[in-house]
N, CA and C of each residue as an Amber inpcrd file, in Angstrom:
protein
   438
  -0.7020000  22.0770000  10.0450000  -0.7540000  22.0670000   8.6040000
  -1.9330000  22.9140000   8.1560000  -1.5010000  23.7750000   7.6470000
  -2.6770000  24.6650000   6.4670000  -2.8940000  23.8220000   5.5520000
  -4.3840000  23.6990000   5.0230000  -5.0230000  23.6610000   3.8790000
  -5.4430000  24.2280000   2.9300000  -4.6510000  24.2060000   1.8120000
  -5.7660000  25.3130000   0.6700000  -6.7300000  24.5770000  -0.1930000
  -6.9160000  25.2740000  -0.8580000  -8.6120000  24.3480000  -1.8750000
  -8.0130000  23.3480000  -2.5680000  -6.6030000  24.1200000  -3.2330000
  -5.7160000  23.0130000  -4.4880000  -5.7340000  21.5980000  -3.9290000
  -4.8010000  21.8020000  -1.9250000  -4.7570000  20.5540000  -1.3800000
  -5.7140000  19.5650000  -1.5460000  -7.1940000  20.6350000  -0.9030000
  -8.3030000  19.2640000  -0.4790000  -8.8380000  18.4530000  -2.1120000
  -8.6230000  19.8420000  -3.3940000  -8.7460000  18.8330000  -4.3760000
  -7.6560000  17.9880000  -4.7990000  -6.9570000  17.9460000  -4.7290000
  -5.6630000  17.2070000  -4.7210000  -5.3620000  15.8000000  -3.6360000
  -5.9000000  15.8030000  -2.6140000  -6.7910000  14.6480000  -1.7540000
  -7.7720000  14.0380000  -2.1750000  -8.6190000  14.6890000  -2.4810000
 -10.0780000  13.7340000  -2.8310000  -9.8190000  13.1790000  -4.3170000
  -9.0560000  14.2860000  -5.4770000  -8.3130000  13.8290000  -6.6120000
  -7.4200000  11.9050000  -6.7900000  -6.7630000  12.0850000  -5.5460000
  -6.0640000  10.8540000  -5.3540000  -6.6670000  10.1630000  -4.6350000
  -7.4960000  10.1010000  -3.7770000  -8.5730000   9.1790000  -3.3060000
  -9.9240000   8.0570000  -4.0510000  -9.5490000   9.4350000  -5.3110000
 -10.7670000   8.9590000  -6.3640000 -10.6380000   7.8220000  -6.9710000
  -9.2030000   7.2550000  -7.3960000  -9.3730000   6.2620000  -8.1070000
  -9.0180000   4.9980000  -7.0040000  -9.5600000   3.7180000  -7.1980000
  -9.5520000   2.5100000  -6.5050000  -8.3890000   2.0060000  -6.6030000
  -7.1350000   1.9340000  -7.2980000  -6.0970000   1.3350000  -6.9380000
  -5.1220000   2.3660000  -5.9000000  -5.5150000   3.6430000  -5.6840000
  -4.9550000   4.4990000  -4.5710000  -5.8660000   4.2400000  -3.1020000
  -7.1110000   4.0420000  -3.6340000  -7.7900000   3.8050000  -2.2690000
  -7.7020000   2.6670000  -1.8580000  -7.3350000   1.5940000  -2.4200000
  -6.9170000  -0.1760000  -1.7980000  -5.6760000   0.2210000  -1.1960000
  -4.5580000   1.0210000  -2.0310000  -3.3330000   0.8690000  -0.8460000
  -3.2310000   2.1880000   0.0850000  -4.4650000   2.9740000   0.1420000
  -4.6500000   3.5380000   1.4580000  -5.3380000   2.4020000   2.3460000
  -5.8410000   1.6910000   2.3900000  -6.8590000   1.1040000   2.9790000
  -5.2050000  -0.2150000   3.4160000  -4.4600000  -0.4320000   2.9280000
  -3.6070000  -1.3610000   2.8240000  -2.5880000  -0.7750000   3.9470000
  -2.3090000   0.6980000   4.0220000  -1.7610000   1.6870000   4.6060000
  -2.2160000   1.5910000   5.6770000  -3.4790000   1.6420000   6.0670000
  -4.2200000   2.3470000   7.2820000  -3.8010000   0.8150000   8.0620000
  -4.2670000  -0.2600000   7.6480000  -3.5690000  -1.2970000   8.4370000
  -2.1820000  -2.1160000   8.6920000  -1.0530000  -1.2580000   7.8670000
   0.3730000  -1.1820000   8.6320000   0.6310000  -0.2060000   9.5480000
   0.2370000   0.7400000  10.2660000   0.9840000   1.8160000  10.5990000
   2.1760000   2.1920000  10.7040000   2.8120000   1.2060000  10.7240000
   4.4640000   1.4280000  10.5740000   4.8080000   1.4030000   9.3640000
   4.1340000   1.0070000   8.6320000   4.5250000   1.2550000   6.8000000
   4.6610000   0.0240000   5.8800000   4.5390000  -0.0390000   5.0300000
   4.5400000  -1.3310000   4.0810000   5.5970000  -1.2440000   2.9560000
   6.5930000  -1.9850000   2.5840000   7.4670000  -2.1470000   1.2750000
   6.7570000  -2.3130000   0.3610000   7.2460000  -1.1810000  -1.0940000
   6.7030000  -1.2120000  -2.3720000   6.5480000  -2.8010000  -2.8540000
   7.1330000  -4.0070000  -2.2550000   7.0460000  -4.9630000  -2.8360000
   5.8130000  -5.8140000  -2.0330000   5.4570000  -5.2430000  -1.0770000
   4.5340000  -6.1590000  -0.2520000   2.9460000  -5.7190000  -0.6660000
   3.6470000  -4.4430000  -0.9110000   2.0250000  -3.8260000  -1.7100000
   1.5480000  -4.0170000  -2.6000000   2.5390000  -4.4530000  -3.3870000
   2.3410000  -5.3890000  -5.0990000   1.7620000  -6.5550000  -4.7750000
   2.2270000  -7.4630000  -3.8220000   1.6750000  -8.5420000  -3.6120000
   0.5150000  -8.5180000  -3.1030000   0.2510000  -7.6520000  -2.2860000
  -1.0950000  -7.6190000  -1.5410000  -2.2310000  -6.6830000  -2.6240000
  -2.0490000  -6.4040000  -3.5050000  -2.6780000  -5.5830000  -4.4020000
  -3.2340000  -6.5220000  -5.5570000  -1.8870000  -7.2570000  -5.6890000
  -1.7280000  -8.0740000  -6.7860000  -1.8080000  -7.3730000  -8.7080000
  -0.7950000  -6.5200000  -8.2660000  -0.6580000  -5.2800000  -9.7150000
   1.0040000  -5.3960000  -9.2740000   1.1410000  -4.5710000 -10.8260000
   2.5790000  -4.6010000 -11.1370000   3.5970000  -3.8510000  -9.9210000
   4.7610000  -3.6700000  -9.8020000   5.2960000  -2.9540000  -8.8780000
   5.3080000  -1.4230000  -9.6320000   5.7190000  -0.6790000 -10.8020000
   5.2500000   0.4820000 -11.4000000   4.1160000   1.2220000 -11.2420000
   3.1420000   0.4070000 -11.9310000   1.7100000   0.9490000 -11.1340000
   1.4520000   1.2140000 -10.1440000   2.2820000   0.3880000  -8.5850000
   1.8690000   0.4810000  -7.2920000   2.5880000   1.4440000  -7.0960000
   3.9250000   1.9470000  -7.5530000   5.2580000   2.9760000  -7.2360000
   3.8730000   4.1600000  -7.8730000   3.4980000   4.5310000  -9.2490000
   3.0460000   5.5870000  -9.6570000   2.0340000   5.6610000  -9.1210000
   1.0800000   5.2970000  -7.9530000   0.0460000   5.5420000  -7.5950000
   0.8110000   5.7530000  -5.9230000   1.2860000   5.4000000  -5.7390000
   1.8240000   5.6190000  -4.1940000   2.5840000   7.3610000  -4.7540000
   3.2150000   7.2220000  -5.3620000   3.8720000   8.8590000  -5.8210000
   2.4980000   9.6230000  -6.1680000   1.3930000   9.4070000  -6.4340000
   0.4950000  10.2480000  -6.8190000  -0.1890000  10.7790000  -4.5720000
  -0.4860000   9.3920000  -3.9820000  -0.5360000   9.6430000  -2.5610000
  -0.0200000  10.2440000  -2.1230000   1.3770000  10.2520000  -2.2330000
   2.4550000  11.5820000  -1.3740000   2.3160000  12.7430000  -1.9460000
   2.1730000  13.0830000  -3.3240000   2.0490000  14.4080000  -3.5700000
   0.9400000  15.0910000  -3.2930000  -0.1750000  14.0500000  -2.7470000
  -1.5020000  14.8180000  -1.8230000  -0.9710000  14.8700000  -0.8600000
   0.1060000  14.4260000  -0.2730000   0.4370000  14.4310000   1.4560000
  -0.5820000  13.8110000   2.0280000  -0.7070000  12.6250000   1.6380000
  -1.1600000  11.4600000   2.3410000  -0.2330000  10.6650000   2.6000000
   0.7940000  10.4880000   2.3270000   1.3500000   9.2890000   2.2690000
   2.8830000   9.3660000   2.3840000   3.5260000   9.1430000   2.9060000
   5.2180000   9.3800000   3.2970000   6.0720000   8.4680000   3.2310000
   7.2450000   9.0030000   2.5660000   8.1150000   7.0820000   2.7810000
   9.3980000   7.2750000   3.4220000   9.9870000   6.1950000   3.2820000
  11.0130000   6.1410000   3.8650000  12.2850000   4.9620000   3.5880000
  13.3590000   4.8820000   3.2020000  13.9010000   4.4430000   2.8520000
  15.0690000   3.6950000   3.9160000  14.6100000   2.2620000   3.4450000
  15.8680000   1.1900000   4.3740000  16.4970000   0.1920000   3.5090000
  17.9810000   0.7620000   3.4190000  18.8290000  -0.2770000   2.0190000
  17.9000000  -0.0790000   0.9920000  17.8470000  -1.0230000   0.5590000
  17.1790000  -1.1650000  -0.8840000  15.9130000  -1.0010000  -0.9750000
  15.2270000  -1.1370000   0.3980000  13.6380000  -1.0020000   0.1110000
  12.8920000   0.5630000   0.6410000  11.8180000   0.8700000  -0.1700000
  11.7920000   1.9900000   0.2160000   9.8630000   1.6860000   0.9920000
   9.6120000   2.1210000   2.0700000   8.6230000   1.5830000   2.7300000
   7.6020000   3.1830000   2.6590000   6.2450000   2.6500000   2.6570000
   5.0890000   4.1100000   2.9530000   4.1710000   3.7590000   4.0920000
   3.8730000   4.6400000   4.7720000   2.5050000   4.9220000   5.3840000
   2.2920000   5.7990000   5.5780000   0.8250000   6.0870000   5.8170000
  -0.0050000   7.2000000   5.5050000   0.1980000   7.7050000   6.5680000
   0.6710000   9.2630000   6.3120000   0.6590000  10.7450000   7.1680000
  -0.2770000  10.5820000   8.6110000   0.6470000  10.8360000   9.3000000
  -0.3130000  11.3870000  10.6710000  -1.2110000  12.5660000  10.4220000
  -2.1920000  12.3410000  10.9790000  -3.2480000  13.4010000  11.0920000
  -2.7070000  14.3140000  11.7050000  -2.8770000  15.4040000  10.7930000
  -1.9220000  16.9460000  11.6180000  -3.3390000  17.5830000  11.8040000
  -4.4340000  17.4280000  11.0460000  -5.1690000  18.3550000  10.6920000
  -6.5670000  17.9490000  11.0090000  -7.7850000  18.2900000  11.7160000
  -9.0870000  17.5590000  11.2590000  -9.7520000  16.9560000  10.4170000
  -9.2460000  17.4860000   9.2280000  -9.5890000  17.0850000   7.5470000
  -8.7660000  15.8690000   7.5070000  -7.8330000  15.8210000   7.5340000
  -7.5240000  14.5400000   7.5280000  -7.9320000  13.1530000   8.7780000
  -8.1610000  13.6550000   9.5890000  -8.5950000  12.7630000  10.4910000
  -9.8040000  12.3760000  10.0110000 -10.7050000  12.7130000   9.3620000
 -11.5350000  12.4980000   8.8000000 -11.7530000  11.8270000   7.7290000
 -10.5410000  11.9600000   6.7710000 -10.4280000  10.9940000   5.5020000
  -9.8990000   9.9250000   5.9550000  -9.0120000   9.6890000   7.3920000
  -8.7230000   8.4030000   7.6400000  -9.6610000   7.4330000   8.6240000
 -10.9080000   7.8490000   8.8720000 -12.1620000   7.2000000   8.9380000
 -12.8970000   6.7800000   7.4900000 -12.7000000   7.8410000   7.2490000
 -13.6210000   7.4170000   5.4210000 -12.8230000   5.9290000   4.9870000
 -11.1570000   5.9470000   5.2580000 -11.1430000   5.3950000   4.7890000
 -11.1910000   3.6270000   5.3930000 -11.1340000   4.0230000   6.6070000
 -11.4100000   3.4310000   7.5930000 -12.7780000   2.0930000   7.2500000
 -13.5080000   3.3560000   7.1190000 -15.4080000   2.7130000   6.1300000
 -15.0670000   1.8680000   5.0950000 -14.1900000   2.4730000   4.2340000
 -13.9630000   1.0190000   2.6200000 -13.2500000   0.2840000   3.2490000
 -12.3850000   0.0350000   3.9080000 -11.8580000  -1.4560000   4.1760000
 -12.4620000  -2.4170000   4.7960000 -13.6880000  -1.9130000   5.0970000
 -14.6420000  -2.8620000   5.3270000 -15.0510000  -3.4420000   3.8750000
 -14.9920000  -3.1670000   2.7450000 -15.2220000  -3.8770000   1.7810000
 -14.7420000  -5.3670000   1.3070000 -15.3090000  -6.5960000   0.8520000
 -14.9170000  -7.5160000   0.8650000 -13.8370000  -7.6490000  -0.0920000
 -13.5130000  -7.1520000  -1.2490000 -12.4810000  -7.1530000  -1.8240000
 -11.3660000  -6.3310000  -1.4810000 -11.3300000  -5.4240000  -0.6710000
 -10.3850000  -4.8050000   0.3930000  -9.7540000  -5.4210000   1.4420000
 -10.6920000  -6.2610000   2.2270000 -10.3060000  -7.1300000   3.1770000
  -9.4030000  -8.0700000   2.8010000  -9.7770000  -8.7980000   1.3150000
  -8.6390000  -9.3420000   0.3930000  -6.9810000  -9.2810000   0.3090000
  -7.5310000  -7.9710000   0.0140000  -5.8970000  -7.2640000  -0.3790000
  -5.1290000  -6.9380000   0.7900000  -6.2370000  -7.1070000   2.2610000
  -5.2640000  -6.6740000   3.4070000  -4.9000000  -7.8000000   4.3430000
  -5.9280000  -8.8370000   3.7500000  -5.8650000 -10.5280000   4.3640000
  -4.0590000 -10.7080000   3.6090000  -3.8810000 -10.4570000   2.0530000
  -2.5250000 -11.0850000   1.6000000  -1.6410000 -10.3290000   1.9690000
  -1.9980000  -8.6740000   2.2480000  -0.5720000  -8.0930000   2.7790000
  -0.3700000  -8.5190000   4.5300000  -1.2500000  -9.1280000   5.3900000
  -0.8270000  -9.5360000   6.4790000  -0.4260000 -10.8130000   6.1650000
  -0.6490000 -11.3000000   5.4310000   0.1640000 -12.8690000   5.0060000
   1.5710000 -12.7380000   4.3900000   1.6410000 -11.5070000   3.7280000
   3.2170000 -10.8980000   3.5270000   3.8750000 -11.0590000   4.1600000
   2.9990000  -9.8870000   5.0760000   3.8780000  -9.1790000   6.2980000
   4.6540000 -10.2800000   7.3370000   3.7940000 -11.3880000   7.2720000
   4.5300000 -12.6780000   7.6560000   6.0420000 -13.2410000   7.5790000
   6.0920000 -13.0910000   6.6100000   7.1800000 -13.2470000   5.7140000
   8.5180000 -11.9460000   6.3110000   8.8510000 -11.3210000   7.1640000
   9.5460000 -10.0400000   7.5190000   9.8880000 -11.2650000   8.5680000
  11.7230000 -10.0580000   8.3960000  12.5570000 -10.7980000   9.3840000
  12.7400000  -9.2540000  10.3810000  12.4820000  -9.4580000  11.5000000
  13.1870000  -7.9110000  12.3330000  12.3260000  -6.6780000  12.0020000
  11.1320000  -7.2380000  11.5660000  10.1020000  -6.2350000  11.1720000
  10.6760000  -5.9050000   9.9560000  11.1900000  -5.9620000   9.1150000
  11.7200000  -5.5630000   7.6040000  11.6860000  -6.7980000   6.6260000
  11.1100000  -6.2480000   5.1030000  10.9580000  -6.9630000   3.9860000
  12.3430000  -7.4850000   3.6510000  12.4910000  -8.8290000   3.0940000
  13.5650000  -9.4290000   2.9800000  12.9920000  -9.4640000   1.6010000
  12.8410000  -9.7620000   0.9630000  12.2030000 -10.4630000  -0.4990000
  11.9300000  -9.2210000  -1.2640000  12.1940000  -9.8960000  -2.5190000
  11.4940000  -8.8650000  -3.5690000  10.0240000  -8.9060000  -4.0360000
   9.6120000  -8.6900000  -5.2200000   8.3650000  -8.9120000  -5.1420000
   7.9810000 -10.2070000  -5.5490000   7.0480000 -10.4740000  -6.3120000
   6.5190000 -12.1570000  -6.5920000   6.2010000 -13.0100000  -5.4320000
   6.4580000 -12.8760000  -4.3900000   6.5440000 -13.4110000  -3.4270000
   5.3730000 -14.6060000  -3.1570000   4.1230000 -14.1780000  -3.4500000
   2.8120000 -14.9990000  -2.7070000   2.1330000 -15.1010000  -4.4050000
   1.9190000 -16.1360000  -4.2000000   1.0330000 -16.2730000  -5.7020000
  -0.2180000 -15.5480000  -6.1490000  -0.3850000 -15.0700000  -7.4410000
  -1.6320000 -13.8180000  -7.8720000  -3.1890000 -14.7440000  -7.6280000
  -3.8210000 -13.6470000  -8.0020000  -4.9030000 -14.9970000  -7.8990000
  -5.2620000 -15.6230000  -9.4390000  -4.8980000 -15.3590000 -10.1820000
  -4.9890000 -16.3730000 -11.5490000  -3.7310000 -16.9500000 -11.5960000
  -2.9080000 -17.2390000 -10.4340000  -1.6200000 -18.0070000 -10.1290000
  -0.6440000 -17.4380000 -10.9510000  -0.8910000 -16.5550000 -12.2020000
   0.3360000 -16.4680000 -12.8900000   0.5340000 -14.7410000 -12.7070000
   2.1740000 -14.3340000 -13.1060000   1.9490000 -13.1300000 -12.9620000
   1.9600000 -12.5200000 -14.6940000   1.7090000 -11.2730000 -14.5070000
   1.4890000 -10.5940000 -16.1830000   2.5180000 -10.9230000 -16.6860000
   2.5440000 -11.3640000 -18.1610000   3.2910000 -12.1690000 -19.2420000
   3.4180000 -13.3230000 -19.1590000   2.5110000 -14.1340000 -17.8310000
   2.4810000 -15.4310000 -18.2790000   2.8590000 -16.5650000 -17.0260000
   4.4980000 -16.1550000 -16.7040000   5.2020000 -16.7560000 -15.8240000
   4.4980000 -16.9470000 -14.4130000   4.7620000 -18.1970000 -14.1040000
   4.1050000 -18.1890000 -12.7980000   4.7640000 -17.9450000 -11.7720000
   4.1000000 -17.1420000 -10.4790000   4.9210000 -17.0760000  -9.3760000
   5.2910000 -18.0930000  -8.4230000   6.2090000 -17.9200000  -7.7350000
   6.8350000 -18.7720000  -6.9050000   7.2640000 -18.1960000  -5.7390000
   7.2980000 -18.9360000  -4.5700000   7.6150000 -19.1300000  -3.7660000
   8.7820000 -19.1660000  -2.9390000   9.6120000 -18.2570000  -2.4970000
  10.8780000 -18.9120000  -2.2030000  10.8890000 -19.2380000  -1.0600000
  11.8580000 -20.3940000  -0.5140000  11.7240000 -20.4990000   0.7840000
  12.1450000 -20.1290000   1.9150000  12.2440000 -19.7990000   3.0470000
  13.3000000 -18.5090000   3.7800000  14.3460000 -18.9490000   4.0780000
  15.1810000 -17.9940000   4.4320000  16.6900000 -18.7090000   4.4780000
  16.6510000 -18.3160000   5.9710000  17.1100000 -19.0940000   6.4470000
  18.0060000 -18.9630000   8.2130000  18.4930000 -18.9280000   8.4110000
């Protein structure tokens, strides 16, 4: 992979803001990839916001998806390049943050929740942390089916 200047600003551009760098940091510890709905939960933000900030990741080419039935799953790009091997230490460094660790403590408590390694559920799944989700309603729980 070539790099031009546009790219690396266009990387550090989408790195910059904190709800792209929690679900890189959310990324770096699935390697096989995470469902738009598990990232909501583990983020604890809307599923839109998490879709328009994950679409802002791929168009740096950080971030790649992939689609199974209905769910469409991301993780972050293999290192083709040194530069990137490098931003995936950086980012490596913030998930050591305690409110990072958070968001990657509930997406492995998600990830729980997978039948055959794949998301069964939609989103809402695990309760927010002010228990309710935006507009009010509280989340719930469903229970798994067998």
């Amino acid at each position: 992979m070539n790099l031009a200047w546009h790219d690396v600003d266009d990387l550090f551009a989408a790195l910059g803001d904190r709800i792209r760098l929690r679900l890189a940091c959310c990324l770096l510890a699935v390697p096989t990839g995470a469902c738009v709905c598990e990232l909501v939960d583990a983020l604890d933000e809307s599923q839109p916001n998490v879709s328009r900030h994950l679409k802002v990741l791929k168009a740096a080419r950080l971030v790649e998806e992939r689609r199974e039935g209905r769910w469409m799953y991301y993780r972050l790009c293999q290192p083709d390049h040194p530069l990137l091997d490098s931003i995936r230490a950086c980012i490596a460094t913030v998930c050591r943050c305690s409110d990072v660790q958070e968001d990657v403590r509930r997406l492995r408590t998600r990830l729980d929740l997978r039948r055959d390694g794949k998301c069964v559920f939609g989103t809402a799944m695990m309760p927010s942390r002010s228990g309710r989700r935006k507009g009010g309603e509280r989340r719930v729980r469903l229970p798994l089916v067998h």
